[in-house]
GULUMGU-789582 format. One line per 2 residues: for each residue x negated, y negated, z negated of C-alpha. Coordinates in steps of 0.05 Angstrom, whole numbers, plus 32768, in hexadecimal, padded with zeros to 4 digits. Example, Ala and Ser with C-alpha at 12.3 -4.5 7.8 and 13.67 -1.06 7.14 Angstrom:
// residues 2
7F0A,805A,7F64 ~ 7EEF,8015,7F71;
//
This chain:
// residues 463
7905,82B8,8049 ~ 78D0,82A4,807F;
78DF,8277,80BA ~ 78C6,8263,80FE;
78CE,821F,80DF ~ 78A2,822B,80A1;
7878,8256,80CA ~ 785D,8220,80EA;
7855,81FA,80B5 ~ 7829,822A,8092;
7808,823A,80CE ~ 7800,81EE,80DA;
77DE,81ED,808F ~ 77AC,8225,809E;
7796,81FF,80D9 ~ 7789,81BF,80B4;
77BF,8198,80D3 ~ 77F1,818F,809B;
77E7,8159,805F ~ 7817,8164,8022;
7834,8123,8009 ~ 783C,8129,7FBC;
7849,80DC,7FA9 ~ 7891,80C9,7FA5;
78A8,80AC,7FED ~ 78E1,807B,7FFA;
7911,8094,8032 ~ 7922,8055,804A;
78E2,8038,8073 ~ 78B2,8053,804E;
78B0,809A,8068 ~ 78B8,8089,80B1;
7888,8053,80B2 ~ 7852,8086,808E;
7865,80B4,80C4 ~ 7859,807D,80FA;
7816,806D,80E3 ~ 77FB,80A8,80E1;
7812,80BB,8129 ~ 77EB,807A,813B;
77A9,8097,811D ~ 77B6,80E3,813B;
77BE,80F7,80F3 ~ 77E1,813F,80D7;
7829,8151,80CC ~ 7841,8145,808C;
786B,815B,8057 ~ 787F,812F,8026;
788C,8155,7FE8 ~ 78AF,8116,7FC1;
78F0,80F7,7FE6 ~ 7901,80C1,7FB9;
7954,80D4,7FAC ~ 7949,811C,7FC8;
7932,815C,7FAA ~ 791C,8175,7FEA;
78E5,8166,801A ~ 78DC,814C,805A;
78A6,8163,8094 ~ 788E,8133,80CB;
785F,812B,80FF ~ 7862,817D,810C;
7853,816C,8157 ~ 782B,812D,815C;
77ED,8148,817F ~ 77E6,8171,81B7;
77BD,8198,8190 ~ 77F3,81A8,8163;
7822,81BD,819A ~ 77F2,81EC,81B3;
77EC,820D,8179 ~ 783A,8217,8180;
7831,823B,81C3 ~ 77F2,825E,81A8;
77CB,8245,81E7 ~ 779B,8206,81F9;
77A3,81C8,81F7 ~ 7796,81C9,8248;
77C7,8200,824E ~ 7807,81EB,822E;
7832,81DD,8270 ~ 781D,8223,8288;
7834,8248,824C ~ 7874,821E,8245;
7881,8233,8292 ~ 786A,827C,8286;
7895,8283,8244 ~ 78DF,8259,8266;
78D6,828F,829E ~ 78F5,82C6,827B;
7931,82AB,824E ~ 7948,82D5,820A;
798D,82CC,81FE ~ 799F,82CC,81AD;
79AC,82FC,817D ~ 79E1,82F8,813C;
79B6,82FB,80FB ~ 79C9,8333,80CD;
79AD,82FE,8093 ~ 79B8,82AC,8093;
7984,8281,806C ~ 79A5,824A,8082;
79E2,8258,8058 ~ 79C3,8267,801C;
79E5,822B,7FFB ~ 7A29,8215,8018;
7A46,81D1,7FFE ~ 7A8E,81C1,8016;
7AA6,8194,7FE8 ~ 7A91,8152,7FCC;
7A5E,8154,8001 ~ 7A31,8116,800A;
79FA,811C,803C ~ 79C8,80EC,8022;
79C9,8107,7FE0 ~ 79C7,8157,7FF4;
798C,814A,802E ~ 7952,810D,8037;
7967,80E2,8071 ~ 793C,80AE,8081;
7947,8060,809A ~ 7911,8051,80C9;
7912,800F,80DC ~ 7923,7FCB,80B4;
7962,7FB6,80E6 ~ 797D,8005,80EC;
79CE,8005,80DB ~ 79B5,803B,80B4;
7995,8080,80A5 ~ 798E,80A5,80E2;
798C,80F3,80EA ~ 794F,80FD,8121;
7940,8143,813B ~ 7988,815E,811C;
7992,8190,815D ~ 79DD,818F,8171;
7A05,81C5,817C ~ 7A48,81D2,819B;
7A75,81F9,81D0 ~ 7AA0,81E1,8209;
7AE6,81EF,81F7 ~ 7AF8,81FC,823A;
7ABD,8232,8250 ~ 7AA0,8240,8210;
7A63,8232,822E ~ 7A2A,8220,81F6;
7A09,81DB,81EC ~ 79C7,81C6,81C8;
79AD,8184,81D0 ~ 797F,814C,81A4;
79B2,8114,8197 ~ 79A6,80E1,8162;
79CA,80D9,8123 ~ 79E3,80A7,80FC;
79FD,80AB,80A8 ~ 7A36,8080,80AE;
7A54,809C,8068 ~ 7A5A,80DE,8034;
7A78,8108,8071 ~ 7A73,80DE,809F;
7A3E,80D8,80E8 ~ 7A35,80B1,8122;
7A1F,80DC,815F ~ 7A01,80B6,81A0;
7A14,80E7,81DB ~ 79F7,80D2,8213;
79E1,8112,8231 ~ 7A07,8150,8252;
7A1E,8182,8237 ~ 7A36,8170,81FC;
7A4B,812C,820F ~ 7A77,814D,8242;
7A94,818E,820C ~ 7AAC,8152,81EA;
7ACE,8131,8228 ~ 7AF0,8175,8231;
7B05,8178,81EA ~ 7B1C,813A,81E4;
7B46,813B,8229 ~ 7B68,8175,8202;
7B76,8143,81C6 ~ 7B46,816F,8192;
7B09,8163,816F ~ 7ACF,818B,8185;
7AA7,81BA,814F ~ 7A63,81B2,8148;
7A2E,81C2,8121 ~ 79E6,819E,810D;
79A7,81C4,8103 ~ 7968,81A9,80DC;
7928,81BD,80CF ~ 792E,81F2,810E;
78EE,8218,812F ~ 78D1,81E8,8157;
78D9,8210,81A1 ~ 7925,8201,8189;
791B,81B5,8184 ~ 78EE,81AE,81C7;
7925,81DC,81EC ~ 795E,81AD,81D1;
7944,8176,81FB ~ 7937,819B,823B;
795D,8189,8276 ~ 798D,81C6,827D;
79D8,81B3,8285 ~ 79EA,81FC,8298;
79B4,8228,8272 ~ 79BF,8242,822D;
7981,8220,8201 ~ 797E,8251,81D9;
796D,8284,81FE ~ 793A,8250,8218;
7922,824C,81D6 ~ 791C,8291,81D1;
78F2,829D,820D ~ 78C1,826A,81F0;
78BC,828F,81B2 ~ 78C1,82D7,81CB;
78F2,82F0,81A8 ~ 793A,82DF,819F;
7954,82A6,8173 ~ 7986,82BD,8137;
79C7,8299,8137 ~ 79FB,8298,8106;
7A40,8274,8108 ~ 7A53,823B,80E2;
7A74,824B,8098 ~ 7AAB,8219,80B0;
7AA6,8214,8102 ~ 7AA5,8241,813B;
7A61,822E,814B ~ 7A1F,8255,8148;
79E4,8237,8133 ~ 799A,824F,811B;
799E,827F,80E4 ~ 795D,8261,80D1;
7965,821B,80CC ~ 795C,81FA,808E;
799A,81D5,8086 ~ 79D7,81D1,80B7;
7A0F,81A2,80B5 ~ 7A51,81B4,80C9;
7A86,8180,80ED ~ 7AB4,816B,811F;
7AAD,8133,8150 ~ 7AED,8114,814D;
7B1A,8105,8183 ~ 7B24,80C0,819F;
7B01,809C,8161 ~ 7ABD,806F,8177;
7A98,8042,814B ~ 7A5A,801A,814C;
7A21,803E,814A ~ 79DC,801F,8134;
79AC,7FF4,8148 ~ 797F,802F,8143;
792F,8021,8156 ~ 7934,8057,8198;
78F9,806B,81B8 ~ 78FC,803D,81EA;
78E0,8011,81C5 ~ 791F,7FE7,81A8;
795C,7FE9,8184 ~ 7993,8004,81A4;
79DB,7FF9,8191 ~ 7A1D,8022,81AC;
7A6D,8032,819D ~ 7A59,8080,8190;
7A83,80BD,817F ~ 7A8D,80D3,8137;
7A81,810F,8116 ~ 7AA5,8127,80CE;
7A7D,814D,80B6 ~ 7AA4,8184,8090;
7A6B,81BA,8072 ~ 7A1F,81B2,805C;
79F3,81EB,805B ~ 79B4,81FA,804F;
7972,8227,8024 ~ 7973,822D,7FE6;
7933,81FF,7FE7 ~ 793B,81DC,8034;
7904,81B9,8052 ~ 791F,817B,807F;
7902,8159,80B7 ~ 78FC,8113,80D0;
78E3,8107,811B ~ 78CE,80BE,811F;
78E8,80A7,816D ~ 78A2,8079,817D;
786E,80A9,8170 ~ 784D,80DF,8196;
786E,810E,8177 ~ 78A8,8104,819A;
7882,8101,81E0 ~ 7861,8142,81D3;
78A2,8158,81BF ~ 78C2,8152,8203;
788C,8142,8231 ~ 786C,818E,8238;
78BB,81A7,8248 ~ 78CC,816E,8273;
7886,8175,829B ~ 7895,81BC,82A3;
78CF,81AD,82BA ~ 78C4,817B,82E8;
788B,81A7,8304 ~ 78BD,81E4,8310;
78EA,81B5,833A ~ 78B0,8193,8360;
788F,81D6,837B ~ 78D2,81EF,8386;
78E6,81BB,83B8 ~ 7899,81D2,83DE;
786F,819B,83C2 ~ 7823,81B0,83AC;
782C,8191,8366 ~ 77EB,81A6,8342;
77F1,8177,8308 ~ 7832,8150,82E7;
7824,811E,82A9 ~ 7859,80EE,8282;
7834,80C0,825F ~ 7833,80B4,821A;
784D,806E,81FC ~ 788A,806A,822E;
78B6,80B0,8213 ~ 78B3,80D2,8257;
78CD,8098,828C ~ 7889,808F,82AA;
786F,80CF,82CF ~ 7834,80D9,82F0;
7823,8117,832A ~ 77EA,8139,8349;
77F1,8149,838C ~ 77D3,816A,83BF;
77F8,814B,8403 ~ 7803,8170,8440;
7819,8128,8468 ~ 7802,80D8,8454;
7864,80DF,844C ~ 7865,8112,8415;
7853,80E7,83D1 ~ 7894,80B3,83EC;
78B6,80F3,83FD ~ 78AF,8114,83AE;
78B6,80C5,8393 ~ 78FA,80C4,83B7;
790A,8108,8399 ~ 78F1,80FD,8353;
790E,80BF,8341 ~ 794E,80D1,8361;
794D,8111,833F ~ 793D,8100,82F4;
7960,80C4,82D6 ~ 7931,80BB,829B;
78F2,80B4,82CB ~ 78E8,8063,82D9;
78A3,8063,82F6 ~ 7889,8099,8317;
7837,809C,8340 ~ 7827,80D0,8368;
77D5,80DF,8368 ~ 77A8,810B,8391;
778A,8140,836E ~ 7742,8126,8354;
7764,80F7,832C ~ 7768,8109,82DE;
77B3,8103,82C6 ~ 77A4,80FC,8283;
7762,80CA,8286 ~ 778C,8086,8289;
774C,8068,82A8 ~ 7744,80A0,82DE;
7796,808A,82F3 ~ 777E,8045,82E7;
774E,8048,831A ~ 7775,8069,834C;
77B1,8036,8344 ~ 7777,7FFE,834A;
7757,801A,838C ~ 7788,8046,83B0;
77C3,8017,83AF ~ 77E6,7FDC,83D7;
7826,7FC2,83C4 ~ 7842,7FBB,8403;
7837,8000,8420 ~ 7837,802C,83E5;
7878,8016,83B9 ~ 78B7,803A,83B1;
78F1,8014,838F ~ 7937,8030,8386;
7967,8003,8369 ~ 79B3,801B,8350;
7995,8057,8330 ~ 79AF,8076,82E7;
797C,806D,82B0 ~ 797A,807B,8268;
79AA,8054,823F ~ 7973,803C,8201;
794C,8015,823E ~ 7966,7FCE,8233;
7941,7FBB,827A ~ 7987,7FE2,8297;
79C8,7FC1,82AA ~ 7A07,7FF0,8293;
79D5,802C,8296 ~ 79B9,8022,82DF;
7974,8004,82F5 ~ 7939,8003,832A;
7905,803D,832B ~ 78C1,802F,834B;
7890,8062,8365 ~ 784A,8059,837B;
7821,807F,83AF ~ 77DF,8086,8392;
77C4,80B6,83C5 ~ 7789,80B1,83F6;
779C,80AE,8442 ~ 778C,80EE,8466;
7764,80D1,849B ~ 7743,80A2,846F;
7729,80D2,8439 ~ 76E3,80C4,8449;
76DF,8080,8434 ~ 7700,8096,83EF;
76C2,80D0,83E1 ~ 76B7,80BE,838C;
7670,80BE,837E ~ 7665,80FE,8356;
7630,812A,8346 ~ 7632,8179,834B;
766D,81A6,831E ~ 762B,81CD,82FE;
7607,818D,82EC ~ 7649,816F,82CD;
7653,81A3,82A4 ~ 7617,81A3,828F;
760B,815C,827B ~ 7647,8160,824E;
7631,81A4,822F ~ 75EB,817C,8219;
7618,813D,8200 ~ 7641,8169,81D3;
75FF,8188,81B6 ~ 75E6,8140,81A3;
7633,8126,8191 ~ 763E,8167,815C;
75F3,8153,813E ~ 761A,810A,8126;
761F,80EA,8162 ~ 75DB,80D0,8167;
759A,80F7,818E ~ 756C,8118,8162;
7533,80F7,8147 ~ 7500,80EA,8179;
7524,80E6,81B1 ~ 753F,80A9,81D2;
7530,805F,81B8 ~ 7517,805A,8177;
7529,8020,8143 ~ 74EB,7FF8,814A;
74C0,8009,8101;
//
């Protein structure tokens, strides 16, 4: 039975944008590392058909290019934010399937996770293999209230999972559970649609995800409760575990390689894992953490988020970028300023507001978000230190930055903008929109011929 999941896949495939891998990979390095390089060199996704110690196969790199996510959205590259925002604005709450896929094959006993799905080790000093885009689900015992959320996973054993929860709300389910002395019921979902996996990771403490999720597919996800727990998960999926965080029981958890950058290292929660289900044939998936894949990922939903809040609060936001190579803390905004007071003014309110946002600059509008040499340039001619720096110390950050003492840090922001009264000594030299365009309509012509200009034209070799 079809999937959103394998839907993209194949549609990823007819595009050109998927390479099967049919030689036998190791798990433990090996397939992350391939994954890695790839991302370096903009490659495909990839399936790798061969899991050494698995029967099943693993996908990878499904969102490593903004190409590839706009095919997702079935829009531009240019136009991804736009769609995300048009799509979040009307929310599809979920339906129960009348069919599960994801139960086709239900193993309660003797269970072992390693040996039923392919996990993979990424880095040489991990404490282990780590479960990467496994989307956690779980209610709060006291409201009922559902909870979806990204949250790394480590195979500590047959049965047996660490869980780093260090976002609401399902670090704060299990506070309520636990207060209560019980376990808290959860469920794991792999190999979901990937609208499923980019709304797990969106910013929405209150919101049901996956009705989220459903608004950015257009049409309402299928859900289907657990075989051994109370919770609903994606009928869908390709494999779902089953558990139970336990009660008052932390362990060490890691190192991990996060995607800050470096290993990271915490006492963690533990899940027992109680149920494994999955296709008769599942396809897994491994998300490598230092790749664009996983800033593509979250940085369309987090820029359309950010850009909801922004214009919200009255500012003339036109633009909103978080740069690739830092996983989302450095943000960058294109505004068109009413007073020389606003960019401090939205600084203040951004840095304040989002705890995973480090660095923010705030830009005028002729500036090119995503041309690092266009921000560049800006930075290098529109800025002095001692007029244009916001720094806010005592501030939460993320808990993988190792720069942080006991999870709180400085932020700095940068006004990047042009004074008002001053705009005429920052005119760029420029030459008419019609005469642009056209230059780089006559480049392409000469760039799709091989990149060189025809034969006599230009300088010849010298016979």
């Amino acid at each position: 039975m079809s999937s959103a999941f394998r839907d993209f896949l194949r549609l990823l495939e007819g595009e050109g944008q998927l390479l099967r891998i049919q030689e036998n990979v190791n798990p433990r390095f090996e397939l992350s590392q391939i994954l890695k390089e790839v991302d370096r060199r903009g490659g495909p996704a990839l399936l790798f058909e061969r899991v050494s110690g698995c029967s099943f196969p693993v996908a990878g790199n499904l969102l490593g290019t903004r190409h590839r996510l706009a095919l997702l959205f079935g829009t531009s590259e240019e136009h991804i934010v736009e769609e995300y925002e048009r799509r979040r604005s009307r929310l599809i709450p979920p339906v129960v399937a009348s069919y599960a896929p994801c139960q086709e094959v239900v193993v309660q006993e003797e269970m072992d996770i390693l040996k039923t799905l392919p996990i993979p080790t990424y880095h040489e000093k991990d404490g282990g293999p780590y479960i990467t885009c496994g989307v956690l689900f779980a209610k709060d015992p006291l409201t009922g209230q559902r909870g979806v959320g990204l949250h790394r996973l480590h195979v500590k054993g047959k049965n047996r999972l660490g869980v780093h929860l260090s976002n609401p709300p399902i670090s704060q389910f299990q506070a309520n559970a636990e207060a209560l002395g019980n376990p808290l019921e959860v469920a794991i979902a792999l190999g979901v649609d990937p609208v499923i996996l980019m709304a797990s990771i969106v910013r929405m403490p209150t919101g049901d995800k996956l009705a989220l999720a459903g608004g950015l597919r257009g049409e309402a996800v299928e859900v289907v409760r657990g075989t051994r727990v109370g919770v609903e998960v994606p009928a869908r999926a390709e494999a779902v575990l089953e558990g139970k965080i336990l009660p008052g029981v932390r362990e060490d958890e890691g190192p991990f390689g996060e995607t800050s950058g470096y290993y990271f290292r915490d006492r963690s929660h533990v899940i027992e894992v109680t149920a494994i289900t999955h296709r008769d044939r599942p396809i897994s998936q491994a998300l490598h953490p230092m790749t664009n894949e996983v800033v593509m990922l979250a940085g369309a939903s987090a820029e359309a988020e950010l850009l909801r809040f922004l214009r919200g609060e009255g500012y003339q936001v036109r633009h909103l970028h978080l740069t690739g190579g830092t996983s989302r803390p450095h943000a960058l905004i294109s505004l068109r300023k009413k007073h020389d007071g606003e960019p401090k003014q939205l600084l203040y309110l951004l840095l304040s507001h989002s705890p995973w946002i480090k660095h923010a600059a705030v830009l005028d509008d002729d500036v090119d978000l995503h041309d690092p040499d266009d921000v560049e340039w800006a930075l290098s001619t529109r800025v002095q230190g001692d007029r244009d720096l916001v720094v806010l110390s005592g501030l939460p950050g993320r808990s993988i930055d190792p720069s942080t003492r006991d999870g709180f840090g400085s932020k700095v922001g940068v006004d990047a903008t042009v004074p008002i009264q001053e705009r005429e000594r920052y005119v760029r030299p420029r030459v008419p929109a019609d005469v642009a365009q056209k230059a780089r309509e006559f480049v392409s012509r000469y760039l799709k011929e091989g990149e060189h200009p025809p034969h006599g034209h230009g300088h010849g070799h010298g016979h």
